[in-house]
N, C-alpha and C positions, 0 to 999 in steps of 0.2 A: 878530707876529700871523699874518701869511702863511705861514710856517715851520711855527706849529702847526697853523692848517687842512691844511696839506699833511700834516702828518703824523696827523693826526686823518682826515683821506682816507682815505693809507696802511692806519691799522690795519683802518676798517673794513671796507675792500676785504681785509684778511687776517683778518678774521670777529669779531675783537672785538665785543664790547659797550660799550653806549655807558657803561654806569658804568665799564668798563675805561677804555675810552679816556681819558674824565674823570678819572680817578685815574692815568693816565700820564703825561699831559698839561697837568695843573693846573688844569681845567674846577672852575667853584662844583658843579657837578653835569652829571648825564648829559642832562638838558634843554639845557641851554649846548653842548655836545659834540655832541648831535642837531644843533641850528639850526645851530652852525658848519660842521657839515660842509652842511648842507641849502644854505647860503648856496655855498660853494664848489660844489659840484655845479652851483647855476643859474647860478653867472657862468661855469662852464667851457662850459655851452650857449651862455650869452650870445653869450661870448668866438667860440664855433667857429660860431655863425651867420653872421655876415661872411667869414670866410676862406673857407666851403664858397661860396658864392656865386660869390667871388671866381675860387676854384679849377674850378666848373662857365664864367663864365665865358671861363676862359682855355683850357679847352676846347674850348669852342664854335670860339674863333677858331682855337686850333688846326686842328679840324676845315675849319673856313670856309678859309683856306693850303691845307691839301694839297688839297680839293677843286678849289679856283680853277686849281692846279698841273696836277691831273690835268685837268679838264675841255676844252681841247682834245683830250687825246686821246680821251674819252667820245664828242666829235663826231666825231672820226674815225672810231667804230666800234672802237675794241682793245677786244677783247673783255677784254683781264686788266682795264684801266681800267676799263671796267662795273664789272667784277666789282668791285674795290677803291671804286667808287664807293658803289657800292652798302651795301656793310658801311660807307665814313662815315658816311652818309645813317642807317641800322640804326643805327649808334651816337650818334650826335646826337639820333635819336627818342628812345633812350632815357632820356640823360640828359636830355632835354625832356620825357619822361612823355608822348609824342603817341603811343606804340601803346595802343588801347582794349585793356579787359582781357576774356580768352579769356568768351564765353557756354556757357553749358551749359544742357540742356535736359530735368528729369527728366519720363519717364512712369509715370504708374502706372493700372495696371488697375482695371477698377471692383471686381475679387476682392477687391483688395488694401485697398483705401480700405474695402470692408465690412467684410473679417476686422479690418481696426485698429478700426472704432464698434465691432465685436462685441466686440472686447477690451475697448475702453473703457465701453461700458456694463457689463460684469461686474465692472469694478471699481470701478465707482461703486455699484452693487448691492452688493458686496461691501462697501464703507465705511458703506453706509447700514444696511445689517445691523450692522454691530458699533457703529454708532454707536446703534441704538435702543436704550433703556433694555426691560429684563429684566422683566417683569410681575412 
């Protein structure tokens, strides 16, 4: 059974269709060949939400080692140490998701906010014309 969701995986990742698959594969029909693959797909998340954890984990502590390594010399003033610290620190934020995301700020003119109603009233005008019925 695992065997053929794997290879029911396979085809559709290489563009078959699901009556193909079923018909390669020995599926009662292409319904059966959908949910088997649909089933495989969610346990392959399942499956890789613990290890990615695991794997940001052992990162961290990575990171946490060479900082604790370099941090006397941060206190000393080396400047490459800063430096090196600092891109841990950079890289830790990231894989922690603590730098906020860039803001942007659009302006616009009051020109511009008019010419847009002016458009849109004439095309509301315009719908309302072809929608009245013809005397």
């Amino acid at each position: 059974m695992v065997e053929r969701r794997r290879a029911a995986v396979k085809l559709r990742i290489e563009g078959k269709s699901w009556q193909e698959i079923a018909d390669l594969l020995g599926y009662d029909s292409k319904g059966g060949a959908c949910k088997d693959v649909s089933r495989a797909l969610q346990k392959a998340v399942t499956d890789l939400a613990l290890p990615l954890e695991e794997y940001r984990q052992l990162e961290l502590d990575r990171l946490d080692a060479m900082q604790e390594a370099l941090w006397p010399k941060v206190l000393d003033g080396d400047t490459r140490a800063i430096d090196t610290a600092l891109r841990l620190m950079d890289r830790r934020a990231k894989l922690l998701g603590l730098d906020a995301p860039t803001r942007t700020e659009g302006v616009l003119s009051l020109d511009v906010i008019e010419a847009g109603i002016a458009h849109l009233t004439a095309q509301v005008d315009a719908a309302r014309t072809q929608a009245e019925p013809a005397d």
